[in-house]
VOGU-3710 file (C-alpha; in Angstrom, 3 decimals, decimal comma):
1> xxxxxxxxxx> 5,116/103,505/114,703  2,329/103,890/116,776  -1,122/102,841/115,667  -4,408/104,313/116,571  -8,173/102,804/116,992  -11,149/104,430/117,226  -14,013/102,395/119,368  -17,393/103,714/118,880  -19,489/102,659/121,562  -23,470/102,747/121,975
11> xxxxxxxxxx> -25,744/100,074/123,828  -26,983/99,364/119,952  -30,238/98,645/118,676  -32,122/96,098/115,986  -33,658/98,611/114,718  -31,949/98,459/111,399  -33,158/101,931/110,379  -32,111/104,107/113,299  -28,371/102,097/113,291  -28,166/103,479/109,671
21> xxxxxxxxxx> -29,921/106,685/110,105  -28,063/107,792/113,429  -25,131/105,369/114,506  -24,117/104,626/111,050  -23,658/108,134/110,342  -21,464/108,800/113,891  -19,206/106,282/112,433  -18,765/107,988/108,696  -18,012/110,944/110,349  -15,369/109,898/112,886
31> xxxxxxxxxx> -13,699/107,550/109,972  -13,752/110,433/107,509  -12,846/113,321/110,422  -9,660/111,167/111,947  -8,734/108,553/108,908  -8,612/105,952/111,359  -9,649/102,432/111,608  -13,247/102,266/113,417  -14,713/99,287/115,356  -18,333/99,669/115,993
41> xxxxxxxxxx> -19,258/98,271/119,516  -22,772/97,327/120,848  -22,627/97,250/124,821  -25,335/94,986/124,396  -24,050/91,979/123,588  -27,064/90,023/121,899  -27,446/93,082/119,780  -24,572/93,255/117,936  -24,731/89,812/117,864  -27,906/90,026/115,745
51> xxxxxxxxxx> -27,199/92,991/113,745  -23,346/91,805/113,033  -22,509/91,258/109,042  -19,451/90,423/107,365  -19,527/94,270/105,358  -21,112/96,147/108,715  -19,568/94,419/111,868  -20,700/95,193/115,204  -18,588/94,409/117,748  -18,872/93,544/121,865
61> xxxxxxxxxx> -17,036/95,271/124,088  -14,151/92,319/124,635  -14,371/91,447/120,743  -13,767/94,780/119,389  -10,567/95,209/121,967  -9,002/91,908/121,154  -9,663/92,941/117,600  -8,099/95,930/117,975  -4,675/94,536/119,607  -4,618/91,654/116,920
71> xxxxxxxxxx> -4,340/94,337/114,303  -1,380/95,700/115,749  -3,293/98,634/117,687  -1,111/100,223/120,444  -4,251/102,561/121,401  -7,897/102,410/121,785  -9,754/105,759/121,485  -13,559/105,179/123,258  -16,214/107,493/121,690  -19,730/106,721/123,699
81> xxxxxxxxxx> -22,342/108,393/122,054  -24,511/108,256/125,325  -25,691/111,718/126,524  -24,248/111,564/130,521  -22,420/109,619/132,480  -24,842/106,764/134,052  -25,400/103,368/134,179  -24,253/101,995/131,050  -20,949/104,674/130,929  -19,568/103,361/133,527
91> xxxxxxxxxx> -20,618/99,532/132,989  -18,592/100,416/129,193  -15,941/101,841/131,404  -15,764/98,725/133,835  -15,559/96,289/131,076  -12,573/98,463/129,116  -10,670/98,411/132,480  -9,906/94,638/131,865  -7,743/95,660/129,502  -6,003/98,715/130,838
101> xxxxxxxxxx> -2,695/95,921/131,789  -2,740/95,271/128,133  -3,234/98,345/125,587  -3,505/101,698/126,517  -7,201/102,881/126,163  -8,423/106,449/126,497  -12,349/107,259/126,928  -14,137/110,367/126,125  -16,608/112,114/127,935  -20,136/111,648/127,385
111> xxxxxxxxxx> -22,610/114,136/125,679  -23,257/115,923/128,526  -20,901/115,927/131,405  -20,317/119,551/132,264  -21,417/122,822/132,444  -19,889/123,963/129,360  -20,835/120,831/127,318  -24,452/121,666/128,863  -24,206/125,209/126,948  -22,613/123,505/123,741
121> xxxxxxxxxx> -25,513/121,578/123,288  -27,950/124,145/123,981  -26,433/125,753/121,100  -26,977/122,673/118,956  -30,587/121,961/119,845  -31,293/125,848/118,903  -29,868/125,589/115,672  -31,038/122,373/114,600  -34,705/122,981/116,003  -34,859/126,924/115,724
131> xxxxxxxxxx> -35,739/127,328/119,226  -37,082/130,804/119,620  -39,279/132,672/122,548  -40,430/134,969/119,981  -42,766/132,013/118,226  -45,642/131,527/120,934  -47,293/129,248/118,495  -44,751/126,594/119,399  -43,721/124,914/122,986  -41,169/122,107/122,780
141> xxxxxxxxxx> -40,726/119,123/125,290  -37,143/117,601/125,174  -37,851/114,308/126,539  -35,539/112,089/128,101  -36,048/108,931/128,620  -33,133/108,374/131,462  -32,667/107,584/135,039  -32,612/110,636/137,453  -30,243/108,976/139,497  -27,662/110,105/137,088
151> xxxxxxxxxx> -29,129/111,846/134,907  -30,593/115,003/136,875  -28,358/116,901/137,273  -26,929/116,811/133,635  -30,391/117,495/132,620  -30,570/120,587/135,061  -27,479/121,929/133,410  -29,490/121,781/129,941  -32,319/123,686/130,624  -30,367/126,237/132,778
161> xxxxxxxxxx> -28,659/126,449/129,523  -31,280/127,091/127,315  -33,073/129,506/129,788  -29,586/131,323/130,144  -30,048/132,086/126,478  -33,556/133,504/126,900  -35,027/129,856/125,456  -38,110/130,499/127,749  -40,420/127,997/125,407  -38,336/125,262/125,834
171> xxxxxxxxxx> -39,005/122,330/128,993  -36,622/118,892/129,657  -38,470/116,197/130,931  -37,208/113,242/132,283  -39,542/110,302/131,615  -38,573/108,179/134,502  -38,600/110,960/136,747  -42,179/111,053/139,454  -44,765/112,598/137,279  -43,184/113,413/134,223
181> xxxxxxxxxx> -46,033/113,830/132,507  -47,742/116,105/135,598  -44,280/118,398/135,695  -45,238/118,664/131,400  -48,589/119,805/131,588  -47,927/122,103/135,083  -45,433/123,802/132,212  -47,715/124,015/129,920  -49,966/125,537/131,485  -47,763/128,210/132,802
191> xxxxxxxxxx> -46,757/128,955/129,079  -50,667/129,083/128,299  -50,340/126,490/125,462  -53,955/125,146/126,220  -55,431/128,796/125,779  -53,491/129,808/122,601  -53,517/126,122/120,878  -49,756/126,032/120,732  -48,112/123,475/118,976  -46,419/120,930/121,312
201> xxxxxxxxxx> -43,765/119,808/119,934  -41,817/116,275/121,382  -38,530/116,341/120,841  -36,564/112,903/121,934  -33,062/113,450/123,544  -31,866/109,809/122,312  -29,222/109,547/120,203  -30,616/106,566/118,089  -34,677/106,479/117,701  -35,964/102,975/118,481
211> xxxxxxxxxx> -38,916/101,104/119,257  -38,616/101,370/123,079  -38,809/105,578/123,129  -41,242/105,086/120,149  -43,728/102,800/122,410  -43,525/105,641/125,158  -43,748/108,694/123,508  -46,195/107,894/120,634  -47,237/104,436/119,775  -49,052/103,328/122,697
221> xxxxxxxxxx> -52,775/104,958/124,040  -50,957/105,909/127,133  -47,559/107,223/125,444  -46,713/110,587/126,187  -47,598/111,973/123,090  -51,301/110,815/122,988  -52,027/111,497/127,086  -51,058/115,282/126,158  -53,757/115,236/123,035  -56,701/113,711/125,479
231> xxxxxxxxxx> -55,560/116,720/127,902  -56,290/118,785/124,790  -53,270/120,069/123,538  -51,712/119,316/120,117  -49,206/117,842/120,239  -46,419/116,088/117,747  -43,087/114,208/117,761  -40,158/114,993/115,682  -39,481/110,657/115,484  -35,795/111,738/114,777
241> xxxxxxxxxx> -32,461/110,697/117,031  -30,260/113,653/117,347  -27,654/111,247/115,611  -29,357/112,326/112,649  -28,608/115,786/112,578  -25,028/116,478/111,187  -24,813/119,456/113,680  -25,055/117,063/116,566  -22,616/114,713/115,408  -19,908/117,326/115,617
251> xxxxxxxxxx> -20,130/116,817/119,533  -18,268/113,255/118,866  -15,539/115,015/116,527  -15,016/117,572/119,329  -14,980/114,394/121,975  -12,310/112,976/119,989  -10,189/115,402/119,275  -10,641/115,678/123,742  -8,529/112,416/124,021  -6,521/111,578/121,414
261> x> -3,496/114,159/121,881
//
């Protein structure tokens, strides 16, 4: 009989509260959704290293594998939980190929990787944060934090997504992308946030919330968050990683039941 595991895969964090909050949770979900075994895997290896107990293991990449086969595993089901296909996709990819002589090992798509996962998660984000063009009091930024290299064009796809569905108060912002923060307030502008006083709202597109997206967007005097107030508008953060919404964590269910037919 055949035998089935699931590897959840994120680049990790040690921030104990967002692995609980948001990664933690992707994993109850998948074990409960599938009833399979589940081996949590950090891509970064010091990090799961550090945040590795006996009750929660994390696994690397090559651990969690050679895990899997030494528990009799015939398959290995890959659920990223990164949001496109970039750098550290493929890098997972490259390091599960070692093995591909040895167990078979299926990978799912990331988060975003076409135009119809681009409308799916439109759908999400305007459920979970009530988008709506007919509330002028708020404007929302959906801040990535990414590489435009890769990531443009997936983010593209978003907002023609959300515009598509008459979203009009809604702007994706890529953080390492020239003049993020001049493309954000040339938008809000447009949308006249500074004359009516709208609330700007920050909303991260990171699956787990961490210290690193926390240092740009809000806890630093030249974060995002606070260069928007000294230009006069209010704005907030939401300080949530979509992994905490139980409506985005369906998108991993749906990626799973993608590959393992």
């Amino acid at each position: 009989m055949s035998k089935s595991v699931i590897i959840l895969a994120s680049v990790g964090t040690n921030i104990l509260r967002a692995k609980k909050a948001s990664y933690d949770m992707i994993r109850k979900d998948l074990e409960q959704y599938s009833g399979l075994d589940l081996l949590h895997v950090f891509t970064d290896d010091t990090t799961a290293k550090a945040v590795s107990t006996s009750r929660h293991p994390v696994y690397t990449v090559e651990n969690a594998v050679e895990t899997a086969i030494k528990n009799g595993a015939d398959r290995i089901l890959v659920i990223p939980v990164f949001m496109t296909k970039g750098e550290l996709y493929n890098e997972l990819k490259s390091r599960l190929d070692f093995y591909n002589d040895t167990i078979e090992i299926k990978i799912a798509d990331s988060v975003l990787h076409d135009d119809k996962s681009c409308v799916e998660c439109a759908d999400i984000l305007i459920k979970i944060f009530e988008f709506s063009s007919y509330a002028p009091e708020k404007v929302y930024l959906l801040v990535d934090h990414g590489n435009p290299y890769y990531k443009g064009a997936a983010m593209s796809h978003l907002q023609k997504s959300l515009e598509d569905k008459s979203i009009d108060n809604v702007k994706v912002i890529q953080l390492k992308e020239k003049d993020s923060f001049g493309q954000a307030v040339a938008w809000l502008k447009q949308k006249k946030a500074d004359e009516t006083n709208a609330q700007v709202v920050i909303v991260p597109l990171i699956v787990a919330w961490g210290d690193y997206m926390a240092d740009e967007l809000y806890n630093s005097d030249d974060s995002f968050m606070w260069k928007l107030r000294e230009a006069g508008y209010r704005s907030v953060f939401t300080g949530k990683g979509l992994g905490e919404y139980e409506e985005f964590r369906a998108v991993y269910r749906a990626r799973l039941d993608a590959i393992k037919d």
